[in-house]
C-alpha positions as CSV (number, residue, x, y, z in Angstrom):
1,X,-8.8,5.4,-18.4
2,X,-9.9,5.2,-14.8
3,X,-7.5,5.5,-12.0
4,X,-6.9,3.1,-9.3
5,X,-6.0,3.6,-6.0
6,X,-5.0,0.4,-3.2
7,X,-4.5,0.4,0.2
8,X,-2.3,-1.7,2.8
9,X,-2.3,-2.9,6.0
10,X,-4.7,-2.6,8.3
11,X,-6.5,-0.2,5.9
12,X,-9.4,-0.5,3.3
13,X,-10.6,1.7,0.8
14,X,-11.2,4.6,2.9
15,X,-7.9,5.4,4.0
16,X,-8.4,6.8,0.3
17,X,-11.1,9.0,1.0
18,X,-9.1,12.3,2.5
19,X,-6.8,12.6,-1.0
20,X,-10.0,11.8,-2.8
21,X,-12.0,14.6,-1.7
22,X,-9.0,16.7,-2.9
23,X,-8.8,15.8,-6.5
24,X,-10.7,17.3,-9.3
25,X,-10.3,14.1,-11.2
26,X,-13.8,12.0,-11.0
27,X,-13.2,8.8,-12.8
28,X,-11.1,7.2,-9.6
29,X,-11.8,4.1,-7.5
30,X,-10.5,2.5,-4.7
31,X,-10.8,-1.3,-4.4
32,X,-11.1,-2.9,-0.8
33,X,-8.2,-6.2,-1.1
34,X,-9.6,-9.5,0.0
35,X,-10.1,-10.1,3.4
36,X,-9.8,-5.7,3.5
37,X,-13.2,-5.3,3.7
38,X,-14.2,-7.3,0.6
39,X,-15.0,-11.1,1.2
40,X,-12.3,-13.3,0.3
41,X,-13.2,-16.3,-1.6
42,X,-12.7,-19.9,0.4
43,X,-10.0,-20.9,-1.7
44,X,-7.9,-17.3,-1.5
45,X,-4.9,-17.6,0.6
46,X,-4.0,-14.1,1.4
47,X,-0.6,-14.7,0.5
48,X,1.5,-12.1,-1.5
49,X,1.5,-13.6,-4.7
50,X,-2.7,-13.9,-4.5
51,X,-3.1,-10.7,-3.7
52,X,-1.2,-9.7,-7.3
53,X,-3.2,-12.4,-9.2
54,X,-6.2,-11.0,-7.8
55,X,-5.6,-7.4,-8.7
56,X,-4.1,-8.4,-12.0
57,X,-7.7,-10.1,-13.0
58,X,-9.3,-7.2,-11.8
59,X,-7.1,-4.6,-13.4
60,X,-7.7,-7.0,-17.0
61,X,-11.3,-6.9,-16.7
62,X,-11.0,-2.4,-16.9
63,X,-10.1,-3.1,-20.7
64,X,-7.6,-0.5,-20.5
65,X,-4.6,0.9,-19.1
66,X,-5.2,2.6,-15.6
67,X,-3.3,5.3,-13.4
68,X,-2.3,2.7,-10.6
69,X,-1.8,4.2,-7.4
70,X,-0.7,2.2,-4.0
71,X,-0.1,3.1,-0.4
72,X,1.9,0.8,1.9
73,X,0.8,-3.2,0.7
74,X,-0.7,-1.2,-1.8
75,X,2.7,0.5,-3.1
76,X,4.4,-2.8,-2.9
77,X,1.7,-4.8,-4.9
78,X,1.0,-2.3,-7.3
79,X,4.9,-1.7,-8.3
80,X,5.0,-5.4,-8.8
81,X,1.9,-5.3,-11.3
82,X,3.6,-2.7,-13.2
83,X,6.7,-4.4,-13.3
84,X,5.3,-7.6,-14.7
85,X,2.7,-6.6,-16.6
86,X,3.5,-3.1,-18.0
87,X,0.5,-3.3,-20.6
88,X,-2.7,-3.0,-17.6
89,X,-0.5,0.6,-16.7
90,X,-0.4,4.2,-18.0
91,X,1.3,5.8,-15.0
92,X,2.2,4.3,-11.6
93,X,2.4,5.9,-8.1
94,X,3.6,4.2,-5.3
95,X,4.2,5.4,-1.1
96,X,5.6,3.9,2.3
97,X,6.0,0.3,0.6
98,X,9.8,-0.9,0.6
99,X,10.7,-3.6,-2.3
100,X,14.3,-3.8,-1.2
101,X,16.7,-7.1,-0.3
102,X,18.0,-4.5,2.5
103,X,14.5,-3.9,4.0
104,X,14.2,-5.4,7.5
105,X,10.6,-5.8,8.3
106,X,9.5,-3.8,11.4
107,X,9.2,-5.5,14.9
108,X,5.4,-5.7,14.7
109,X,5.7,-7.3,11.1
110,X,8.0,-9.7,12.7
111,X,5.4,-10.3,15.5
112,X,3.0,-11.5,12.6
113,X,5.6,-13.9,10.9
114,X,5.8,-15.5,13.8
115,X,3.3,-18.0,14.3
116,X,2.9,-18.1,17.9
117,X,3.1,-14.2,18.4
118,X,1.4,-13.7,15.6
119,X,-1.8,-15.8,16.6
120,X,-1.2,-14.5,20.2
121,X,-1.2,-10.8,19.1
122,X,-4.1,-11.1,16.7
123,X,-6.0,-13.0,19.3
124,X,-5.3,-10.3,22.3
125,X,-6.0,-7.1,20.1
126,X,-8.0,-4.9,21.4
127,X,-9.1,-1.7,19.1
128,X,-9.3,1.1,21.5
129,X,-5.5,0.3,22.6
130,X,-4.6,-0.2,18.6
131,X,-6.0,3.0,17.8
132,X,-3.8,4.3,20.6
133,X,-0.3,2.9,19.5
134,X,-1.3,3.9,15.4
135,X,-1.7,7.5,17.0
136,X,1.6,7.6,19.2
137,X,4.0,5.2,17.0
138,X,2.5,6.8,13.8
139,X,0.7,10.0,14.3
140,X,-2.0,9.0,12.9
141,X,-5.0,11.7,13.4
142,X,-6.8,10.0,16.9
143,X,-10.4,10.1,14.7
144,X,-8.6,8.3,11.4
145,X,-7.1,6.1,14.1
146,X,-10.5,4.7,15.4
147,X,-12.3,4.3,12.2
148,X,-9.5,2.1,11.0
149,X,-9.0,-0.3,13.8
150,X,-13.2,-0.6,13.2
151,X,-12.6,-2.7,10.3
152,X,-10.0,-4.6,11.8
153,X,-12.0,-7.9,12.1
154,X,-11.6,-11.4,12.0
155,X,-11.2,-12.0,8.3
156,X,-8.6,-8.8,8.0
157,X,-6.6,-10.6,11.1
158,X,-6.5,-13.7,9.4
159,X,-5.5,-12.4,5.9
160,X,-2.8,-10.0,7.5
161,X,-0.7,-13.1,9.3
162,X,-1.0,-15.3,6.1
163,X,0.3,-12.4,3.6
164,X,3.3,-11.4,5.8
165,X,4.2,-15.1,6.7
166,X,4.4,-15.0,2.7
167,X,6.5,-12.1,2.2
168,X,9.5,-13.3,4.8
169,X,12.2,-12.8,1.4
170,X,9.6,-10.6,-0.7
171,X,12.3,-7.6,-0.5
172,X,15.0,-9.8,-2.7
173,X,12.4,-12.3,-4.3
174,X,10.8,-8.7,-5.9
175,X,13.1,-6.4,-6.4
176,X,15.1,-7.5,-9.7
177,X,12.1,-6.8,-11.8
178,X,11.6,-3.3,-10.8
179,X,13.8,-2.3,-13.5
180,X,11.0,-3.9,-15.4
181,X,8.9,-1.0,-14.8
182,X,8.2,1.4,-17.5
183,X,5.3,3.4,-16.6
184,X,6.2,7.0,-15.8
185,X,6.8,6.5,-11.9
186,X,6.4,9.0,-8.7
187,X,7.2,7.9,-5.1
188,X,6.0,10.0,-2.4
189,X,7.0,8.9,1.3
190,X,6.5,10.4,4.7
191,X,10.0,10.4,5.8
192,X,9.4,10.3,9.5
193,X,8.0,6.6,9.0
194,X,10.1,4.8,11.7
195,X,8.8,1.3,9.8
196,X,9.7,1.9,6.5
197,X,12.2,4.3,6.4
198,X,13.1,6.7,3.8
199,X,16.4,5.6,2.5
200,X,13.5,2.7,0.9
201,X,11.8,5.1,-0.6
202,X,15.1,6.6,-1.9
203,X,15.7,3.5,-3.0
204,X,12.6,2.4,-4.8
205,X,12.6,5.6,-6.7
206,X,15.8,5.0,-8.3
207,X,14.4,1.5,-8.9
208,X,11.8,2.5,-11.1
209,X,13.4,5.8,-12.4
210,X,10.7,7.8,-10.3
211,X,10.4,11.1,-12.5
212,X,9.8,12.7,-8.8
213,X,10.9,11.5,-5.3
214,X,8.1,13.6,-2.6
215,X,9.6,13.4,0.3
216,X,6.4,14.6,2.7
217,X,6.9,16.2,6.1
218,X,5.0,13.3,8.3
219,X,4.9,9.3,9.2
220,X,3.8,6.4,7.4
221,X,0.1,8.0,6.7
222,X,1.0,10.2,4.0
223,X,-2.4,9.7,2.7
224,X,-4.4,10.4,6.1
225,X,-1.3,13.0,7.3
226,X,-0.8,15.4,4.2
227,X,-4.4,14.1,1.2
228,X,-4.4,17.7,-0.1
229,X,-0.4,17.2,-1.0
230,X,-0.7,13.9,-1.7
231,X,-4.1,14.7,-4.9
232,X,-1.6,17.4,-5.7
233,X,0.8,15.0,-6.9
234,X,-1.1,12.6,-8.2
235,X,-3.1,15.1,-10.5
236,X,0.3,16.8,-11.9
237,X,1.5,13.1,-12.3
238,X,-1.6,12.4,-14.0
239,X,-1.3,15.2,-16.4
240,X,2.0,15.0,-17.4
241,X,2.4,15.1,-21.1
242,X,2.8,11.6,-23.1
């Protein structure tokens, strides 16, 4: 079975690429969301409950059980597919993502809810000062930091106001049906994130009975802060015994 690895927000598939070039494991994908990089169809809303659907139709169409892996949006849609439909999921790994009725979205998340700020925001981005603030607010490395806000375009912009004016209660409408989830779990979380903090992580690992809790030494980017840790434990995850 293939493993499958998603990304959040304002990522694609290469945020992917550093802990990719650390595993030995070669059967691995990582699919852009809709709107992420890959087009989304006219009728696609971006909202949270989409974004599920979507991945749930593509996860059927593997034919078998995958080691699901999720970063951020990623973490947070991912847990939900293995909560509700346990059968598309061998293992599950989940970072940064909070599924908690305690969780209070971050002031730039809030910016987006808003309609007003939100369209004003989006409208007066400007990469180069983006790139800045993901590199001061979140360390993220300054050349990670550029090639991200790159793909930061109109149809990303778009799809990231509509899924977090979707996902104003998702902490408390989600949550319940974590205990749902029977995969073996592992959290990692960089637990200097300052958005989504690491008493959610804490939280969300006791949630899904996390067989490990990797609390990593950096911000929200575990995956572009720390790959080589991250492929670490994702292959002894992996290779667990069943």
């Amino acid at each position: 079975m293939p493993a499958i690895l998603i990304h959040g927000v304002p990522d694609t598939h290469r945020v992917w690429d550093g802990v990719r070039r650390h595993l030995t494991r070669r059967d691995v994908e990582a699919w852009d969301l809709p709107g992420f990089g890959a087009a989304p169809s006219p009728d696609f809303g971006s909202t949270k409950e989409e974004y599920v659907d979507w991945l749930v139709e593509r996860l059927e169409q593997v034919g078998e059980p995958v080691d699901l892996v999720g970063h951020d949006w990623g973490c947070i849609f991912t847990a939900r597919i293995a909560s509700i439909r346990p059968d598309l999921v061998r293992t599950w790994v989940g970072g940064n993502g909070p599924i908690s009725a305690q969780y209070v979205w971050h002031p730039l998340a809030k910016t987006w809810q808003d309609p007003a700020d939100g369209d004003r925001y989006m409208n007066e981005l400007e990469p180069t000062s983006f790139a800045k603030d993901l590199v001061a607010g979140f360390d993220v490395p300054p050349e990670l930091a550029e090639q991200m806000v790159r793909h930061v375009d109109g149809p990303m912009k778009d799809s990231i106001l509509k899924l977090y004016r979707s996902a104003l209660t998702m902490g408390a409408e989600w949550e319940p049906a974590l205990a749902n989830l029977s995969a073996p779990a592992l959290v990692f979380w960089g637990v200097l994130d300052p958005a989504c903090q690491i008493e959610f992580g804490e939280k969300l690992g006791a949630a899904v009975r996390a067989s490990r809790m990797l609390r990593l030494d950096c911000n929200h980017w575990p995956v572009l802060q720390k790959p080589a840790d991250v492929a670490a434990a994702l292959e002894a995850h992996w290779n667990q015994p069943e």
